[in-house]
Backbone and ligand atoms as CSV (ligand in chain L), in Angstrom:
chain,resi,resn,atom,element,x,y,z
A,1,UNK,N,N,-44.325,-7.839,4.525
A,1,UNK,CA,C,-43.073,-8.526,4.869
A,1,UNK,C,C,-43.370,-9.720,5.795
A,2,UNK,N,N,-42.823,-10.569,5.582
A,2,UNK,CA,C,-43.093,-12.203,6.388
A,2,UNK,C,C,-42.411,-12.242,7.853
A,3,UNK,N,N,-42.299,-12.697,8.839
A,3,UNK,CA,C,-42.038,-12.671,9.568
A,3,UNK,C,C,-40.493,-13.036,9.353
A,4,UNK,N,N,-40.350,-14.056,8.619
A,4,UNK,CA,C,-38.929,-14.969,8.465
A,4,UNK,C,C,-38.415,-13.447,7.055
A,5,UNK,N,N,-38.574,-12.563,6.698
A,5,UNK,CA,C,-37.885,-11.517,5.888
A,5,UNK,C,C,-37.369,-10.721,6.948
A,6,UNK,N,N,-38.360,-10.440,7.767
A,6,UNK,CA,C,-38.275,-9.034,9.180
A,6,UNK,C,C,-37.354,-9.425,9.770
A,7,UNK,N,N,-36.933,-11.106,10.109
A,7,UNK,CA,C,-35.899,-11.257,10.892
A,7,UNK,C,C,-34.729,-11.134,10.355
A,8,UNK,N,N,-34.656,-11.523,9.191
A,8,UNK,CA,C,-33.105,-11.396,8.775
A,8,UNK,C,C,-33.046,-10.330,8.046
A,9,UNK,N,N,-33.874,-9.386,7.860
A,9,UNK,CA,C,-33.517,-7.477,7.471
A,9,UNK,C,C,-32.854,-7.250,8.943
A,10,UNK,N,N,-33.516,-7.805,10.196
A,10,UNK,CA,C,-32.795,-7.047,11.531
A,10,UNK,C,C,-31.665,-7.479,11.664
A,11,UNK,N,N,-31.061,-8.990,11.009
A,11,UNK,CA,C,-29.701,-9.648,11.226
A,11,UNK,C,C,-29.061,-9.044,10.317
A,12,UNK,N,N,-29.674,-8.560,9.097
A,12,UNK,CA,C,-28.450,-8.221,8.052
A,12,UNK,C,C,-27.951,-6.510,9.043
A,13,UNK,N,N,-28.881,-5.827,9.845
A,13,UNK,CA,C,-29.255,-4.877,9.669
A,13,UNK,C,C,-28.114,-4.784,10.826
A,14,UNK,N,N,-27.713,-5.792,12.030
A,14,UNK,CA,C,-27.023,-6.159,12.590
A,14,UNK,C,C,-25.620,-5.953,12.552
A,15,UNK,N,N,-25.896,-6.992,11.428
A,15,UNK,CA,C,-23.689,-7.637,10.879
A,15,UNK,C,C,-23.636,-5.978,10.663
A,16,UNK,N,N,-24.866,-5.171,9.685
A,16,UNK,CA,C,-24.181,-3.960,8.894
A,16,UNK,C,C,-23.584,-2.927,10.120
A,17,UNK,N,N,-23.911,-3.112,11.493
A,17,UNK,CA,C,-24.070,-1.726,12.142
A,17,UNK,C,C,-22.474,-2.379,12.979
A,18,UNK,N,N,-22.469,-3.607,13.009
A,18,UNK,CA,C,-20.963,-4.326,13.547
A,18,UNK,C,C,-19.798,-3.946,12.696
A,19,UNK,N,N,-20.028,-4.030,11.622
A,19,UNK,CA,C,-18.682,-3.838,10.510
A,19,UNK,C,C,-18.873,-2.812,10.836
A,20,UNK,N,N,-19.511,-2.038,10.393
A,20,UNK,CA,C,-19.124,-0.737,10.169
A,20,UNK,C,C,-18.328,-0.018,11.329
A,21,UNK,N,N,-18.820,-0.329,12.524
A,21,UNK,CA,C,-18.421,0.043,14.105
A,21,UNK,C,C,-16.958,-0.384,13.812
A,22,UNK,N,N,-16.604,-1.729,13.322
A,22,UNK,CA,C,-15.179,-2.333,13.359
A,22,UNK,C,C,-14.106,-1.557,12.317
A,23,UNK,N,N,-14.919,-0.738,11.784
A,23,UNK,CA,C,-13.582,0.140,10.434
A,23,UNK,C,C,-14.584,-0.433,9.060
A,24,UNK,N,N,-15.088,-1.037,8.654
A,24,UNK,CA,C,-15.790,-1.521,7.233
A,24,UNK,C,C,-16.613,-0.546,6.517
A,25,UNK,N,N,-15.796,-0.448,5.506
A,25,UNK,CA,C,-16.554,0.855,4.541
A,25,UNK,C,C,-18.023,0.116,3.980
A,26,UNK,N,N,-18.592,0.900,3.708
A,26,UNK,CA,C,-20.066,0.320,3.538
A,26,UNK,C,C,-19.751,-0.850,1.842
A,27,UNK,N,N,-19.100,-0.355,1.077
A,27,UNK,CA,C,-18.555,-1.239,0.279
A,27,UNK,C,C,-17.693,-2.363,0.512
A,28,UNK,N,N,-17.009,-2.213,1.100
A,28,UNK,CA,C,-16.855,-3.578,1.708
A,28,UNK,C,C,-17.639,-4.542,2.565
A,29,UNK,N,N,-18.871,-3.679,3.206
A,29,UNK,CA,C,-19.676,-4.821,3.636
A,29,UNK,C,C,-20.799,-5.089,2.745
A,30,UNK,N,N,-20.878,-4.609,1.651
A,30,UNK,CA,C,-21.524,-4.697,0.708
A,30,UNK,C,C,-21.011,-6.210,0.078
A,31,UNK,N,N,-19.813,-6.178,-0.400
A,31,UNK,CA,C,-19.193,-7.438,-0.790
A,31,UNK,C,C,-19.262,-8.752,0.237
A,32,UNK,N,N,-19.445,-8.715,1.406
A,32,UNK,CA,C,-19.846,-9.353,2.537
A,32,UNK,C,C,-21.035,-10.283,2.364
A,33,UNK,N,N,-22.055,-8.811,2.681
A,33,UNK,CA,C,-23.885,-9.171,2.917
A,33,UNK,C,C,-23.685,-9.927,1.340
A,34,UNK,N,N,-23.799,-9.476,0.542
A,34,UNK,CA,C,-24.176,-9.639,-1.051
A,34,UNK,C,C,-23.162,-11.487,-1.307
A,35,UNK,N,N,-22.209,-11.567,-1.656
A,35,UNK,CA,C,-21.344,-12.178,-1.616
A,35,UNK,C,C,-21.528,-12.438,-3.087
A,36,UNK,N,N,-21.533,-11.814,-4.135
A,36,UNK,CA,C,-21.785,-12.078,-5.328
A,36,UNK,C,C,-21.344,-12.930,-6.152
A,37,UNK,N,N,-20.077,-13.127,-5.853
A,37,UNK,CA,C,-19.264,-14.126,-6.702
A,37,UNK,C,C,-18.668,-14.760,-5.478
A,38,UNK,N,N,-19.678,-15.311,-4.891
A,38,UNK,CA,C,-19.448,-16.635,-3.571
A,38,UNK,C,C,-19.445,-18.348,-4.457
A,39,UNK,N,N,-19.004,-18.890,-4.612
A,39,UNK,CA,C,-18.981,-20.239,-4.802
A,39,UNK,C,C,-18.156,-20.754,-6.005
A,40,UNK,N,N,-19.059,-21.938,-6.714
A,40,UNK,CA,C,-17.031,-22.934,-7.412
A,40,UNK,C,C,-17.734,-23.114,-9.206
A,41,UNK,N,N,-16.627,-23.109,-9.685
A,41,UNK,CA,C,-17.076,-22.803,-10.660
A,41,UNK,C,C,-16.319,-24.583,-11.386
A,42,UNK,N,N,-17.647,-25.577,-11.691
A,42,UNK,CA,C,-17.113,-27.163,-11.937
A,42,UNK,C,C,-16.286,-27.057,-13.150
A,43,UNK,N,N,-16.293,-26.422,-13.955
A,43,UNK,CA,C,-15.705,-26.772,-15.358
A,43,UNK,C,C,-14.555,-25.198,-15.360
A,44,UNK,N,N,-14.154,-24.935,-14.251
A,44,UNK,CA,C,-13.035,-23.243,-14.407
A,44,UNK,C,C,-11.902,-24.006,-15.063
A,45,UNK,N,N,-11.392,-23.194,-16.129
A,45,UNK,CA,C,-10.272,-23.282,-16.613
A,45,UNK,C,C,-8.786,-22.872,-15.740
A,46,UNK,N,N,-9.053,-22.038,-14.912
A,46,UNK,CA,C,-7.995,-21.700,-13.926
A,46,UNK,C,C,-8.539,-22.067,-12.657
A,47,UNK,N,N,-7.734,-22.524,-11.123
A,47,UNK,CA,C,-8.338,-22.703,-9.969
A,47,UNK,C,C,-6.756,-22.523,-9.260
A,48,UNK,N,N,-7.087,-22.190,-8.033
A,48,UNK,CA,C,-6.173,-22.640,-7.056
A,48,UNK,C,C,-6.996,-22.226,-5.863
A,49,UNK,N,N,-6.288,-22.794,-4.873
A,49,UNK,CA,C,-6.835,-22.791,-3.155
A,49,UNK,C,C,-5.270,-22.018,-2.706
A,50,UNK,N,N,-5.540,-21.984,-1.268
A,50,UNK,CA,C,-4.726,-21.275,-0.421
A,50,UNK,C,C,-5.005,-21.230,0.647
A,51,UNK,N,N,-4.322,-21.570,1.834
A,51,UNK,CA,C,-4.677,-21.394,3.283
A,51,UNK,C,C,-3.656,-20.051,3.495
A,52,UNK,N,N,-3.674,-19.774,4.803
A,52,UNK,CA,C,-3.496,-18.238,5.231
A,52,UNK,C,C,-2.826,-18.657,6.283
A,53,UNK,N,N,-2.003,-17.461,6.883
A,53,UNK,CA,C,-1.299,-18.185,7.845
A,53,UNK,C,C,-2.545,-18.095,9.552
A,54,UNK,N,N,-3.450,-17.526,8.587
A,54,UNK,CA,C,-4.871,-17.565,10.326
A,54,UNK,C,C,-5.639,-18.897,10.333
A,55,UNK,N,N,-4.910,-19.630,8.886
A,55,UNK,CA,C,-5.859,-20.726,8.848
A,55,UNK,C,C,-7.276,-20.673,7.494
A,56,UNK,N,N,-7.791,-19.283,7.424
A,56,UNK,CA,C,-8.310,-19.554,6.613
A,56,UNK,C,C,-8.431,-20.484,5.326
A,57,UNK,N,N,-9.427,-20.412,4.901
A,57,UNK,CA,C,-8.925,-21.129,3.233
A,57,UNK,C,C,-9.495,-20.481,2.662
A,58,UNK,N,N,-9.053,-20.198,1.289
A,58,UNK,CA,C,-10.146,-19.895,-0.141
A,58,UNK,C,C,-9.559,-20.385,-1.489
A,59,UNK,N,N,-10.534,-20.688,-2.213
A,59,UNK,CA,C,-9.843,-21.154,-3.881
A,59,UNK,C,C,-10.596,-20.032,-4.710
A,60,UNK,N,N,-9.958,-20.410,-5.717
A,60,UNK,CA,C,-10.485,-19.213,-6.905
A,60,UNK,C,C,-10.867,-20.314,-8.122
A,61,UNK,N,N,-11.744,-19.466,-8.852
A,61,UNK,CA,C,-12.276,-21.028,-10.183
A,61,UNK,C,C,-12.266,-19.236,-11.079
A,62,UNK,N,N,-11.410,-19.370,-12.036
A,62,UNK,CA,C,-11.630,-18.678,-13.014
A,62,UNK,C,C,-12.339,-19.339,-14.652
A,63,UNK,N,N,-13.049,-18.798,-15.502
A,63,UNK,CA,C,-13.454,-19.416,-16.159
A,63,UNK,C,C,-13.608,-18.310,-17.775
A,64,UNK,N,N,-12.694,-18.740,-18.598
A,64,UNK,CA,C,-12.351,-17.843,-19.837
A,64,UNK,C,C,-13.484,-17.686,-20.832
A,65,UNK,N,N,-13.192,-16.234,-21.225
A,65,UNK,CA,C,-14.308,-16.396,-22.629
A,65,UNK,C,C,-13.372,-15.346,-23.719
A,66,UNK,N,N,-13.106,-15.911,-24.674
A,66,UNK,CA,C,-12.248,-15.233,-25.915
A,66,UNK,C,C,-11.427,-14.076,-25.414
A,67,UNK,N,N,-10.598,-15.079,-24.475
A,67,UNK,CA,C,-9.452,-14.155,-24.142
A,67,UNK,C,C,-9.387,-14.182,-22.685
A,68,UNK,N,N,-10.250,-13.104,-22.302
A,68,UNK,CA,C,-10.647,-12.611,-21.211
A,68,UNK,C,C,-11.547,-13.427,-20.012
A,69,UNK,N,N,-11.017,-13.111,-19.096
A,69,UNK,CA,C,-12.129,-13.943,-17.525
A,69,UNK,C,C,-13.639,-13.355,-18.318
A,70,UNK,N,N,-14.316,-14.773,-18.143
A,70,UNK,CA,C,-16.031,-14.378,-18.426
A,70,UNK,C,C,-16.362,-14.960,-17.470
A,71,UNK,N,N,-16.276,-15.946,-16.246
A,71,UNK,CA,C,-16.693,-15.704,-15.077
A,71,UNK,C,C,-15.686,-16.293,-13.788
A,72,UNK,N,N,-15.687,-15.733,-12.597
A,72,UNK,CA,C,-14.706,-15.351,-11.809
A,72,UNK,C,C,-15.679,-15.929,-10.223
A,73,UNK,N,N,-15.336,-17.550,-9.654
A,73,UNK,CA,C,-15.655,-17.534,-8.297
A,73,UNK,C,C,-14.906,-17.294,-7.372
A,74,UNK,N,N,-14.720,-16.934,-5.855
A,74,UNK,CA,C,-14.273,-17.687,-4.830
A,74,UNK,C,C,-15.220,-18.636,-3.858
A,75,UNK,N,N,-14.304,-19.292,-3.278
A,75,UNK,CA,C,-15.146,-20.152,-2.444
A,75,UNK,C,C,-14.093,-19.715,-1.340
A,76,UNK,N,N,-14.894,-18.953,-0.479
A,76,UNK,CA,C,-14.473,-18.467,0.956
A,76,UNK,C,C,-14.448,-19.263,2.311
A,77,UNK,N,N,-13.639,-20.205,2.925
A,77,UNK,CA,C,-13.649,-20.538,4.503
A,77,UNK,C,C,-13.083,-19.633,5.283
A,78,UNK,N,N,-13.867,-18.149,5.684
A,78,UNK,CA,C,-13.376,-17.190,6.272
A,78,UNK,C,C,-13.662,-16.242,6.893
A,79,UNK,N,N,-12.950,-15.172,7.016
A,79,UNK,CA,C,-13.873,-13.675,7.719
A,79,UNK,C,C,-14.246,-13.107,6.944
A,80,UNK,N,N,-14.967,-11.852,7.270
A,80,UNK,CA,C,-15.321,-10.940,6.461
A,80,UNK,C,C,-14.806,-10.059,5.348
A,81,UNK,N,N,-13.408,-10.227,6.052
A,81,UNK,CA,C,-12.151,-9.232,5.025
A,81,UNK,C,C,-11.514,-10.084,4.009
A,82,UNK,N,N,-11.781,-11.310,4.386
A,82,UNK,CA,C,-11.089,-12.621,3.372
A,82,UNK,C,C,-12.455,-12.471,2.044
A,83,UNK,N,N,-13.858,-12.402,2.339
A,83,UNK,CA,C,-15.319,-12.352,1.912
A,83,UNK,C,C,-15.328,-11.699,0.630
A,84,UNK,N,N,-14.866,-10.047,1.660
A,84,UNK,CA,C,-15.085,-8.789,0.848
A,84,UNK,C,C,-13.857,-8.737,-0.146
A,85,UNK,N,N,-12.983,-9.419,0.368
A,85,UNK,CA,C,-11.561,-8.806,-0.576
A,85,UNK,C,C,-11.676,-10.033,-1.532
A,86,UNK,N,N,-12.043,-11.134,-1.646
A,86,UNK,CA,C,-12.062,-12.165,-2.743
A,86,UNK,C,C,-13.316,-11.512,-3.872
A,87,UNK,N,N,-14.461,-10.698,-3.362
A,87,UNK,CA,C,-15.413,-10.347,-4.199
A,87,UNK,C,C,-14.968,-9.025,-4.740
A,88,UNK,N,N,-14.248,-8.725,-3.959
A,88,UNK,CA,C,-13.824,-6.986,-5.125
A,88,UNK,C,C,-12.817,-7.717,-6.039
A,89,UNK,N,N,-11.934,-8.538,-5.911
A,89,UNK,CA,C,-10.862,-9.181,-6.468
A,89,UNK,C,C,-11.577,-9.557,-7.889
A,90,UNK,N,N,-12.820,-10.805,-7.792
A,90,UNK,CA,C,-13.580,-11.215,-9.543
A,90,UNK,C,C,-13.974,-9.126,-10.100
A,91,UNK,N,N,-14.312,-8.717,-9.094
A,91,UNK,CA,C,-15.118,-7.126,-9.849
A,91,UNK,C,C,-13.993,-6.742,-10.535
A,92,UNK,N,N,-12.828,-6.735,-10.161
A,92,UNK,CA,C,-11.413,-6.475,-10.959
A,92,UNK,C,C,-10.990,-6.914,-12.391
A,93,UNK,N,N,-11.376,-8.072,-12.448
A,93,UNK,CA,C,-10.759,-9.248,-13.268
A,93,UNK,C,C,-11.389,-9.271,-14.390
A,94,UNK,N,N,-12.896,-9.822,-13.999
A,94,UNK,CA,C,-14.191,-9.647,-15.015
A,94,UNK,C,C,-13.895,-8.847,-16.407
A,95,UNK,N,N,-14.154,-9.940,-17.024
A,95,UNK,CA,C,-13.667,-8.900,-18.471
A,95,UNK,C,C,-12.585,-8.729,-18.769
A,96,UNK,N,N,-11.297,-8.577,-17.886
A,96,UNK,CA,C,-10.329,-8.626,-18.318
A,96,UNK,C,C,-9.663,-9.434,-18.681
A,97,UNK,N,N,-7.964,-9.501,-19.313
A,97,UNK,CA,C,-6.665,-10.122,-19.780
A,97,UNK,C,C,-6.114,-10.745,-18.392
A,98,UNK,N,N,-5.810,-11.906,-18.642
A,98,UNK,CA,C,-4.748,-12.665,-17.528
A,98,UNK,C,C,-3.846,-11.354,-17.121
A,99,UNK,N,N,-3.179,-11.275,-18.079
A,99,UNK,CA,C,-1.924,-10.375,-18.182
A,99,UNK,C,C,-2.288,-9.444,-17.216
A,100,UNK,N,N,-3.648,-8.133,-17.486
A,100,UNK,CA,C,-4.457,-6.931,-16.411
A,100,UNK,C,C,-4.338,-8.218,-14.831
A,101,UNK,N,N,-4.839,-9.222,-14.589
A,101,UNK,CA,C,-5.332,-9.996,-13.552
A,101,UNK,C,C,-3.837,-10.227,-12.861
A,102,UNK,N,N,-2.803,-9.990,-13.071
A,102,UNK,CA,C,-1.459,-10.270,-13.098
A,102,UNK,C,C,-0.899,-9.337,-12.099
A,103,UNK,N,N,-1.600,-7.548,-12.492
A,103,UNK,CA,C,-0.770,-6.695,-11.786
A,103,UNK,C,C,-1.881,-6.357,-10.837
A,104,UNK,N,N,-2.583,-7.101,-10.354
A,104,UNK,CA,C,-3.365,-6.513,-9.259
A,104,UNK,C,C,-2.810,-6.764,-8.097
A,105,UNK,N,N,-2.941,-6.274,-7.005
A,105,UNK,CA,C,-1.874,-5.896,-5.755
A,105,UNK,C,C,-3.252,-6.213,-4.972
A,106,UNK,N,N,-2.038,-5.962,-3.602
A,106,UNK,CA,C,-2.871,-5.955,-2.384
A,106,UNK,C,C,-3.485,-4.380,-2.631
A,107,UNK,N,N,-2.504,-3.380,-2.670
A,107,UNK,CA,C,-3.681,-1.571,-2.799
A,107,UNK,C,C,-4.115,-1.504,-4.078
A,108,UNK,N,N,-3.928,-2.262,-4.905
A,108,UNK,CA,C,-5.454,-2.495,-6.274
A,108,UNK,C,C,-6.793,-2.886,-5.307
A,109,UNK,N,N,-6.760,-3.690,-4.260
A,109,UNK,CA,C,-8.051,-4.280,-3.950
A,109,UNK,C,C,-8.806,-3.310,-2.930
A,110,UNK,N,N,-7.655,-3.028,-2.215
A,110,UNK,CA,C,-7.740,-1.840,-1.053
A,110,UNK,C,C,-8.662,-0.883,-1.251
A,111,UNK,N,N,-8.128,-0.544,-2.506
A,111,UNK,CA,C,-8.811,0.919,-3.311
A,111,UNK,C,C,-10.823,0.181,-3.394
A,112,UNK,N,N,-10.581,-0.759,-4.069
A,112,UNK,CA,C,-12.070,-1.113,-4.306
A,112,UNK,C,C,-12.539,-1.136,-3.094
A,113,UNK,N,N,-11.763,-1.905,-2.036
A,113,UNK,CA,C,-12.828,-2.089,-0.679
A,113,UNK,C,C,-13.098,-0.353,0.436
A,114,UNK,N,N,-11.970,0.349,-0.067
A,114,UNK,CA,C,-12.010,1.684,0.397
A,114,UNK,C,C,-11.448,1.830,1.999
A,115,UNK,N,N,-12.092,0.848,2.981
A,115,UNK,CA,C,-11.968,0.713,3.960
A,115,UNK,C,C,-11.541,-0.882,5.011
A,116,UNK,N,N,-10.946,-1.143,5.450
A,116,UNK,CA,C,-11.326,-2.599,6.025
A,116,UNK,C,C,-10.248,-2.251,7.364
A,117,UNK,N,N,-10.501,-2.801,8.784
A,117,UNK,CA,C,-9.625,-2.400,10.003
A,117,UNK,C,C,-8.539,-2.906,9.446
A,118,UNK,N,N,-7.214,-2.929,9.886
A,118,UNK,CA,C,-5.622,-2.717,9.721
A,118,UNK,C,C,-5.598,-4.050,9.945
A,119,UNK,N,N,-6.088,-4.872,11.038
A,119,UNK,CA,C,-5.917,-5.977,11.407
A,119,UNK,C,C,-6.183,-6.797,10.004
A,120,UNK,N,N,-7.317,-6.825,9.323
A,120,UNK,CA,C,-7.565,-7.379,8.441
A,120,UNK,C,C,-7.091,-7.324,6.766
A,121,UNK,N,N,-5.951,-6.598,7.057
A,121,UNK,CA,C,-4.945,-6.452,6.305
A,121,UNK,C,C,-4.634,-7.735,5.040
A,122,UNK,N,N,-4.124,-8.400,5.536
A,122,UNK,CA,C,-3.823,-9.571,5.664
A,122,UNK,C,C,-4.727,-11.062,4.618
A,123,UNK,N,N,-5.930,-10.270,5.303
A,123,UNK,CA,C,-7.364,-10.914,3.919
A,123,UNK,C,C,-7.056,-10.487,2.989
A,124,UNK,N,N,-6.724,-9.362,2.299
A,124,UNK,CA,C,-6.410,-8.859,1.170
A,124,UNK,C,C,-5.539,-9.705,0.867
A,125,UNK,N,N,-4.478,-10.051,1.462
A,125,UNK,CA,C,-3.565,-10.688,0.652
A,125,UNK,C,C,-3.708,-11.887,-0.136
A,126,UNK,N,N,-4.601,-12.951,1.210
A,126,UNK,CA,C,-4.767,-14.071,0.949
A,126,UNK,C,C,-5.574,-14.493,-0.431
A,127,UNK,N,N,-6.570,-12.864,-0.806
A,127,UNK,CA,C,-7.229,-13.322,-1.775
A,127,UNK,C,C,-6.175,-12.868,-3.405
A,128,UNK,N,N,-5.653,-12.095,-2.755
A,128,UNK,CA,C,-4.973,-11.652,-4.003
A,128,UNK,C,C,-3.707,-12.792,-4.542
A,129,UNK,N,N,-3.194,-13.446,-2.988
A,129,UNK,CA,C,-2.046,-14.676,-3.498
A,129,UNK,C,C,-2.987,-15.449,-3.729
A,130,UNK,N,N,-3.964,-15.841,-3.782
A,130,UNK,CA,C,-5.093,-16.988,-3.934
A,130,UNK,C,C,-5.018,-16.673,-5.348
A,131,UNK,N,N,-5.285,-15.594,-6.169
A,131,UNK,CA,C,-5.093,-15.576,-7.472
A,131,UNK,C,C,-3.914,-15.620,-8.114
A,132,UNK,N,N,-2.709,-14.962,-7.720
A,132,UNK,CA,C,-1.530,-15.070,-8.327
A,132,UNK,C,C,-1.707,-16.407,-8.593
A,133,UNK,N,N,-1.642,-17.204,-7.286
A,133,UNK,CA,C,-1.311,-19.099,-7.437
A,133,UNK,C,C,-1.740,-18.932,-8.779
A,134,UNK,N,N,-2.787,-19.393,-8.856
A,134,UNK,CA,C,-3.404,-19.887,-10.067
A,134,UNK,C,C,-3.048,-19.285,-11.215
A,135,UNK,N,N,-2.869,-17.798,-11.591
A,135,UNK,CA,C,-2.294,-17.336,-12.766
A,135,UNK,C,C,-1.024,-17.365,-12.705
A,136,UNK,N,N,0.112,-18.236,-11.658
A,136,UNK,CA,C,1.266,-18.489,-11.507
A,136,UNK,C,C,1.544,-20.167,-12.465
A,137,UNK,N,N,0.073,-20.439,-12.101
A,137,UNK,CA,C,0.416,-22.439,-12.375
A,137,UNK,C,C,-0.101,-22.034,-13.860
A,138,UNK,N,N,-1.402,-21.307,-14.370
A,138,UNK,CA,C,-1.473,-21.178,-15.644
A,138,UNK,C,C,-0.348,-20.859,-16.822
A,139,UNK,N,N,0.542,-19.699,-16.263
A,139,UNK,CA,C,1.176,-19.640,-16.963
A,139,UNK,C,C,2.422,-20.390,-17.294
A,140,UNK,N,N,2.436,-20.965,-16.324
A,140,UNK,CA,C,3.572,-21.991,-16.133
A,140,UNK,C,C,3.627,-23.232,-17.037
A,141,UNK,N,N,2.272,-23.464,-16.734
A,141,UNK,CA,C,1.562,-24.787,-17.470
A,141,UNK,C,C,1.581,-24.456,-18.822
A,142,UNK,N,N,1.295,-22.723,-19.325
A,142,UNK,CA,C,1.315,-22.935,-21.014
A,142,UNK,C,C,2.746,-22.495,-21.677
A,143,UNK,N,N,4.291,-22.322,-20.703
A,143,UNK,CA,C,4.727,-22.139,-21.048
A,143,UNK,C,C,6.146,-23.545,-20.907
A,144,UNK,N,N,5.351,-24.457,-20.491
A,144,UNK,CA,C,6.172,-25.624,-20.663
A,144,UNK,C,C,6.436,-26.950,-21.874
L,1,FES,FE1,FE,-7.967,-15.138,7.948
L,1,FES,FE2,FE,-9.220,-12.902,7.447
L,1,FES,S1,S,-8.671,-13.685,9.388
L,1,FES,S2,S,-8.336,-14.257,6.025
């Protein structure tokens, strides 16, 4: 192991022992550390942004394949609960129908993240209205 690996196994090793102390189910800091579906997707067929009333921001870039989401970003300016709840949000979607992407809730995401403090409530939302927007303007747009 390199010196520059050892250090940031002890930083990841860090954030992990902080969340968790703060209420963060290990799956939700999983979606955190990992950030799997972190960034923008140039050519998404669906997008919207959203600020929060903490200020945050995040957009969503959805991107279709015969029918169904075939790939799903966010681009996160945020905390950890804004992080984790935008990355369980694409694990949701993936593969699925607009229509399935439609009825996901704030306790659809809940359930995936298992755990997140009360305070951070609130991230859930932002990522979940972060998607409505956009499957709000899509459908809007193909039904005009
Ligand atoms: Fe703003 Fe988490 S504090 S989304």
């Amino acid at each position: 192991m390199t010196k520059i690996h050892a250090a940031r196994s002890a930083e990841t090793k860090a954030i992990q022992e902080m969340l968790t102390a703060s209420g963060y189910s290990d799956t939700a800091i999983n979606y955190y550390i990992d950030k799997p579906y972190m960034g923008h997707i140039p050519d998404a067929d669906i997008t919207s942004e959203m600020t929060g009333t903490c200020g945050d921001t995040m957009g969503i870039y959805i991107k279709m394949n015969n029918g169904v989401v075939g790939e799903a970003k966010y681009q996160v300016m945020g905390c950890a609960g804004a992080i984790s709840a935008a990355m369980a949000v694409v694990d949701l979607i993936k593969g699925k129908s607009l229509e399935f992407a439609r009825t996901i809730d704030d306790g659809t995401v809940f359930k995936v993240l298992e755990e997140i403090p009360v305070k951070k409530h609130h991230c859930i939302q932002l990522a979940v209205k972060t998607l409505h927007k956009a499957l709000d303007a899509h459908f809007l747009k193909k039904s005009a």
